[in-house]
DRENDOTOR-773032 format. One line per 2 residues: their letters; for each residue z, y, x of N, C-alpha, C, O. Coordinates in Angstrom, 1 decimal, always signed. Atoms other than C-alpha are relative to their C-alpha. Example, Ala and Ser with C-alpha at 12.3 -4.5 7.8 and 13.67 -1.06 7.14 Angstrom:
REM DRENDOTOR-773032
AS> +0.0:-1.2:+0.9:+7.8:-4.5:+12.3:+0.0:+1.2:+0.9:+0.7:+1.2:+1.9; +0.0:-1.1:-0.9:+7.1:-1.1:+13.7:+0.8:+1.1:-0.8:+0.9:+2.2:-0.3 $
END
This chain:
REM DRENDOTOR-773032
XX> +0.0:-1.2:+0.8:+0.0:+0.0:+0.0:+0.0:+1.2:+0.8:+0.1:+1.4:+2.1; +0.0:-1.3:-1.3:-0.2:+3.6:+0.9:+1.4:+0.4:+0.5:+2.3:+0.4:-0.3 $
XX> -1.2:-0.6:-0.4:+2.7:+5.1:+2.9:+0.8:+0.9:-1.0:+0.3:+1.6:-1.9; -0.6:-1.4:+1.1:+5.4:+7.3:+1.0:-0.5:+1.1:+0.3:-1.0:+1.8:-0.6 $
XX> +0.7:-1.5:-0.3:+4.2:+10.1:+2.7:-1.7:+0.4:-0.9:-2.1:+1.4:-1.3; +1.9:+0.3:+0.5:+0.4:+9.4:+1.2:+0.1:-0.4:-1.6:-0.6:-1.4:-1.8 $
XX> +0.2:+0.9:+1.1:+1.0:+8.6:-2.6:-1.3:+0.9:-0.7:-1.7:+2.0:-0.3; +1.2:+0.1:+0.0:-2.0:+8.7:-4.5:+0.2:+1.9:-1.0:-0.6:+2.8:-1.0 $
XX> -0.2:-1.6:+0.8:-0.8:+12.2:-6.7:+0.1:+1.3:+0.7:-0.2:+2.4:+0.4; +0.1:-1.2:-1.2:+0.1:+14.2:-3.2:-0.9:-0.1:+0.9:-1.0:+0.7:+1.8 $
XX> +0.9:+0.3:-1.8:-2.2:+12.9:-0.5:-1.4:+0.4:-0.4:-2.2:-0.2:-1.0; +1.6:-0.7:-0.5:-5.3:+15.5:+0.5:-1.0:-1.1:+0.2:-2.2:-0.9:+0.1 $
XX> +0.8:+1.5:-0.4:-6.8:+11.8:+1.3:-0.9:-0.2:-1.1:-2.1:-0.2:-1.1; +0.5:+0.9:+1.0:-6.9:+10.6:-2.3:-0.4:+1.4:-0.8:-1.0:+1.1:-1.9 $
XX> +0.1:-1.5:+0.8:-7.3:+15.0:-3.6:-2.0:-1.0:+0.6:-2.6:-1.8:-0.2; +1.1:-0.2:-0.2:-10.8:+14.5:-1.6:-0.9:-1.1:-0.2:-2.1:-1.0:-0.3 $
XX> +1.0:+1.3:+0.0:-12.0:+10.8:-2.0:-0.2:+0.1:-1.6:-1.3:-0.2:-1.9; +0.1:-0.3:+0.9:-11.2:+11.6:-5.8:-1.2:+1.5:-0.5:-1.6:+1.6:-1.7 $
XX> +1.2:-0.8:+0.3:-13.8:+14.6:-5.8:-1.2:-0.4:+0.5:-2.2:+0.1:+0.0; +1.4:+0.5:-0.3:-16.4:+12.9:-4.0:-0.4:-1.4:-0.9:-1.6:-1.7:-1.0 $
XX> +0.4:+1.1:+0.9:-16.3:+9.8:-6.4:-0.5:+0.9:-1.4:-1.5:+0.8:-2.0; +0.6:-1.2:+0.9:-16.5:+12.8:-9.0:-1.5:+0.2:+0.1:-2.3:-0.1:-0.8 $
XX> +1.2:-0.7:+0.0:-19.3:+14.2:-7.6:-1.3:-1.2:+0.1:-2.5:-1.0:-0.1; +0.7:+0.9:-0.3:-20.8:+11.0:-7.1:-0.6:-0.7:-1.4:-1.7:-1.1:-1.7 $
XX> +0.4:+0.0:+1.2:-20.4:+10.2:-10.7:-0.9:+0.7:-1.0:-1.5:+0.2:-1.9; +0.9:-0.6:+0.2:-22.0:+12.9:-11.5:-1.7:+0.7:-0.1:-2.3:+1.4:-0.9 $
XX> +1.0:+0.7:-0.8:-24.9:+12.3:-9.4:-0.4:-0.2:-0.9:-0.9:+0.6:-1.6; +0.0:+0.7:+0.1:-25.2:+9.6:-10.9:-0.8:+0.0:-2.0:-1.9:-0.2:-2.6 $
XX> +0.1:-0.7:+1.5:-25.1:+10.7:-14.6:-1.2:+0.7:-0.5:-1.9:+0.5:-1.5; +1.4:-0.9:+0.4:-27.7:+13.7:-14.1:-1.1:-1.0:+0.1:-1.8:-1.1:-0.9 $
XX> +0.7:+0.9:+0.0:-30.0:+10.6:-12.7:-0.3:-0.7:-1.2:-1.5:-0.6:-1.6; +0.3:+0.5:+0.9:-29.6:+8.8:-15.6:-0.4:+0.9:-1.5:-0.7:+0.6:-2.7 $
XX> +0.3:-1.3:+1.4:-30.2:+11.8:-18.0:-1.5:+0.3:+0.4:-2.4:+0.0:-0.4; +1.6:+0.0:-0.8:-33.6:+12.4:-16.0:-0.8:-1.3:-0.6:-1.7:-1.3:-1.5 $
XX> +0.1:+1.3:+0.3:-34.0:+8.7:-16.4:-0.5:-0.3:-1.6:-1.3:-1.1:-2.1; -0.4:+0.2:+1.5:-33.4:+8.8:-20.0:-1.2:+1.1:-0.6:-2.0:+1.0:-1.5 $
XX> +1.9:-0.6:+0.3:-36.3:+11.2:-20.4:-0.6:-0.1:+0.1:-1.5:+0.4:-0.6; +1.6:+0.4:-0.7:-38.8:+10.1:-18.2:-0.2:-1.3:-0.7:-1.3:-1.6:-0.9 $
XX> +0.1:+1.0:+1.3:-38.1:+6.9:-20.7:-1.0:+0.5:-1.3:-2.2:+0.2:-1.5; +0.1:-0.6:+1.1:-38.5:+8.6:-23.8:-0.7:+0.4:-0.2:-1.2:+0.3:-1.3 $
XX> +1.5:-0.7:-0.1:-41.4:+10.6:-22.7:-1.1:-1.3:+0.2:-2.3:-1.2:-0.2; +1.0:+1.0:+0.1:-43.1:+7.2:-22.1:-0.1:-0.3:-1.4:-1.0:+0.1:-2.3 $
XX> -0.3:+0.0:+1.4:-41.8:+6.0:-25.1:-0.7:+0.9:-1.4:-0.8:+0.4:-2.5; +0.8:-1.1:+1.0:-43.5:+8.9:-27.3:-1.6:-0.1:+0.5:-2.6:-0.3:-0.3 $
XX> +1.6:+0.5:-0.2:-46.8:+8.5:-25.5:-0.4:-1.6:-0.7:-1.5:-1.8:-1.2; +0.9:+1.2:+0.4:-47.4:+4.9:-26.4:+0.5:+0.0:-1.7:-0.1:-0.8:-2.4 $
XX> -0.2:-0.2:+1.7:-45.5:+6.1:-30.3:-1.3:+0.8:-0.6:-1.7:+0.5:-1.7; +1.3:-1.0:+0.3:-48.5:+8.8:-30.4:-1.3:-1.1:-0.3:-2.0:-1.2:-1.3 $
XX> +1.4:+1.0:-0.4:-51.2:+5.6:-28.8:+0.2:-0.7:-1.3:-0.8:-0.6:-2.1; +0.0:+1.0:+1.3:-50.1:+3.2:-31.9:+0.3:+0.9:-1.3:+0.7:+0.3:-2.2 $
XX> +0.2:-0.3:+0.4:-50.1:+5.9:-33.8:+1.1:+0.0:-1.4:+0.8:+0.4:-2.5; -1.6:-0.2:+0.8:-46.5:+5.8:-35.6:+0.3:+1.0:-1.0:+0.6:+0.7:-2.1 $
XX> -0.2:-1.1:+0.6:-46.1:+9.2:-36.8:+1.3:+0.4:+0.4:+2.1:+0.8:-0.5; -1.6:-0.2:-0.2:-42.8:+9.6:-35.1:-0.1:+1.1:+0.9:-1.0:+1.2:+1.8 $
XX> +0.2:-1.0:-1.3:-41.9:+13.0:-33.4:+1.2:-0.4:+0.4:+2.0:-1.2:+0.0; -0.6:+0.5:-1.2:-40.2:+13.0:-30.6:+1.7:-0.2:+0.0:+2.4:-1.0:+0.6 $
XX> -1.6:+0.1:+0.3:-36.6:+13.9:-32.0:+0.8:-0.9:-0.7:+2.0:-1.0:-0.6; +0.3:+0.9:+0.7:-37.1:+11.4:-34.3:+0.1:-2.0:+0.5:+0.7:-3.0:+0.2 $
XX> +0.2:+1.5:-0.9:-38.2:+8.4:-32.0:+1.5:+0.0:+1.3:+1.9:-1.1:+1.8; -1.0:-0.4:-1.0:-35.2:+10.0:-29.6:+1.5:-1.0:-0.7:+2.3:-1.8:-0.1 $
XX> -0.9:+0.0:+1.0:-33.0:+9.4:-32.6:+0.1:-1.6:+0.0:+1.2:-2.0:+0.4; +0.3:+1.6:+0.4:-33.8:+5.4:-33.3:+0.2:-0.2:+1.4:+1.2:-0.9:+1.6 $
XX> -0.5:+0.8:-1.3:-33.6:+4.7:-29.6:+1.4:+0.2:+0.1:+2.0:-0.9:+0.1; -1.2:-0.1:-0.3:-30.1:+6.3:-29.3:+0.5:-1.3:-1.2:+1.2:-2.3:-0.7 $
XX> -1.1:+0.7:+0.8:-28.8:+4.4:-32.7:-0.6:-1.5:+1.0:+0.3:-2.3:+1.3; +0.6:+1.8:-0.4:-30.7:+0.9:-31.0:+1.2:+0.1:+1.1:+2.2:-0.7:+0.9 $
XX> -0.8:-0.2:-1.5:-28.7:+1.8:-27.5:+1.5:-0.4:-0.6:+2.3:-1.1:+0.0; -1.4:+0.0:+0.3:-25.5:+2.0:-29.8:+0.2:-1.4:-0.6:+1.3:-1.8:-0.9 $
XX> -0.5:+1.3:+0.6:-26.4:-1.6:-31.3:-0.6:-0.5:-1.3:-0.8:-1.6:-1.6; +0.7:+0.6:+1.3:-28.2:-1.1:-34.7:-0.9:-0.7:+0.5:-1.4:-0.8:+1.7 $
XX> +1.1:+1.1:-0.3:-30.5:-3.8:-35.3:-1.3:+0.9:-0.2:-1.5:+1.7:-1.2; +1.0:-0.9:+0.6:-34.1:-2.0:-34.7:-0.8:-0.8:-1.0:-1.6:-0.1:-1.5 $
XX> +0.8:+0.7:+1.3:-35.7:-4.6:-37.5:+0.6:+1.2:-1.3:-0.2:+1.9:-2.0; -0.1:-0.5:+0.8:-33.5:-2.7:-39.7:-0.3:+1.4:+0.0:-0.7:+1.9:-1.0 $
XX> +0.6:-1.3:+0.4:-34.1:+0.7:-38.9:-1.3:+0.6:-0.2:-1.7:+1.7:-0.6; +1.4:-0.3:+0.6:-37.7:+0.2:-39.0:-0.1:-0.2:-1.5:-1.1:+0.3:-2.1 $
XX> +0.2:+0.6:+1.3:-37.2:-1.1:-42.4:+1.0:+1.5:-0.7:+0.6:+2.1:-1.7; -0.5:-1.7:+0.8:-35.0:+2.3:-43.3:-1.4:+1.2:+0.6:-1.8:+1.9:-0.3 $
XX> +1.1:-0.7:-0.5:-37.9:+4.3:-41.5:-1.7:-0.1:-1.3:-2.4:+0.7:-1.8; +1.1:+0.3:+1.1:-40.6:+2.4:-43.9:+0.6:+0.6:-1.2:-0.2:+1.2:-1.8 $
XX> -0.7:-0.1:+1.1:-38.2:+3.1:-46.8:-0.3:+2.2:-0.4:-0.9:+3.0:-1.2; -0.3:-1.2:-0.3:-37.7:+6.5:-46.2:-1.9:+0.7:-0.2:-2.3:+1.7:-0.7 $
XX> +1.5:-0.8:-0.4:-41.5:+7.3:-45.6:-0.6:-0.4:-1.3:-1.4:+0.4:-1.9; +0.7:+0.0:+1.8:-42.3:+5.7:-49.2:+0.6:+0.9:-0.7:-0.1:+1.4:-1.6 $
XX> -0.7:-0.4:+0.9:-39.7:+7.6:-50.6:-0.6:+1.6:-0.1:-0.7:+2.5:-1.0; +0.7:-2.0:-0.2:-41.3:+11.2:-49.0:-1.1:-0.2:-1.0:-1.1:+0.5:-2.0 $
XX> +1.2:+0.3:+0.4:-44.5:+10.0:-50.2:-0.3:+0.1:-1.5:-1.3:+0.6:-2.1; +0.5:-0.2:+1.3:-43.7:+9.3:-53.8:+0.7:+1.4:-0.3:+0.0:+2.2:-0.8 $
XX> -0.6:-1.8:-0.1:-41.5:+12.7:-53.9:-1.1:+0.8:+0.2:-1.2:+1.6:-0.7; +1.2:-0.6:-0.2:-44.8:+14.5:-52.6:-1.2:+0.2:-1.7:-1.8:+1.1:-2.4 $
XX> +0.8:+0.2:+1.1:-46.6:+12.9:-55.4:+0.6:+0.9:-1.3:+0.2:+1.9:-1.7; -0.8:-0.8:+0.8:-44.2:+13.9:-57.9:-0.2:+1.7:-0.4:-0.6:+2.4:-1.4 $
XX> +0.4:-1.5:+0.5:-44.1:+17.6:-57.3:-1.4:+0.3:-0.1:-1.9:+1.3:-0.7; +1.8:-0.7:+0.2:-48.1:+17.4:-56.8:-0.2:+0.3:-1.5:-0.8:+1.3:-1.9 $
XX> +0.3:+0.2:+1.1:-48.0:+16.3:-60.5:+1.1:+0.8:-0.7:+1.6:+0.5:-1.8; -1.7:-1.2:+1.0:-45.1:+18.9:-61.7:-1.3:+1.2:+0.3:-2.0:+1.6:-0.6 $
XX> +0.6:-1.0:-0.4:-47.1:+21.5:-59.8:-1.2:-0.1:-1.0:-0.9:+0.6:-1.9; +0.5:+0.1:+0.4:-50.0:+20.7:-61.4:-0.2:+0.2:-1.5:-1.2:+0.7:-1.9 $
XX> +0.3:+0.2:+0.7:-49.0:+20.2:-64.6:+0.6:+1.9:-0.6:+0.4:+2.3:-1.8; -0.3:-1.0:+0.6:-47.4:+24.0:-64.9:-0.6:+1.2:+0.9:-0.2:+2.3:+0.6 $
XX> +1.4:-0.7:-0.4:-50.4:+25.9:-62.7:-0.4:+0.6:-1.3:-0.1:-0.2:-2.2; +0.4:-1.0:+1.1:-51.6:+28.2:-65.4:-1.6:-0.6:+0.4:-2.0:-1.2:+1.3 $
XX> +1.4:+0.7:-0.5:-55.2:+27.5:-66.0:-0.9:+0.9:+0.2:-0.7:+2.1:+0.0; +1.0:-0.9:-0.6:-58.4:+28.7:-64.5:-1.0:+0.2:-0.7:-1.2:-0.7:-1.5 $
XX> +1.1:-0.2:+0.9:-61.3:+30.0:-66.2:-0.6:+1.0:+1.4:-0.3:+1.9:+2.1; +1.0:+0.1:-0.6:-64.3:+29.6:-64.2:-1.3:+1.6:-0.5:-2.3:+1.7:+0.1 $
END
């Protein structure tokens, strides 16, 4: 163990090896935040190539919940859900809109 003189809460030893493991973690960290976008930026190029319709905050979003564990079967299957559901809502107001447009005389 360390000497009395040296414990780990007073000794300049463990002040300085504890900010270089700091800094080291940190390093480390920004790397993987770099990392984590030069990902993601791939990831959105080949979402664009197949032609998805996913923007990028979007596709950002579904990777993070996957990383935390959701199953992605299912959140493709809330993603399809979701995209019928815009779709007939779209339709909807087309045919609200539509039906209270004042009429035109040609």
């Amino acid at each position: 163990g360390a000497p009395s003189s040296c414990r780990a809460v007073s000794c300049p030893r463990s002040w300085a090896r504890a900010r270089y493991l700091s800094a080291a973690m940190a390093h480390v960290a920004a790397d993987t935040v770099e990392d984590s976008g030069d990902t993601l930026d791939t990831l959105f190029e080949i979402s664009q190539l197949l032609e998805t319709g996913l923007d990028q905050e979007t596709l950002a979003i579904l990777v993070a919940l996957c990383e935390q564990g959701v199953n992605p079967e299912a959140l493709a299957a809330v993603v399809k859900e979701l995209r019928r559901e815009a779709a007939a809502l779209r339709v909807a107001v087309g045919e609200l809109d539509a039906a209270t447009d004042p009429p035109v005389f040609a």
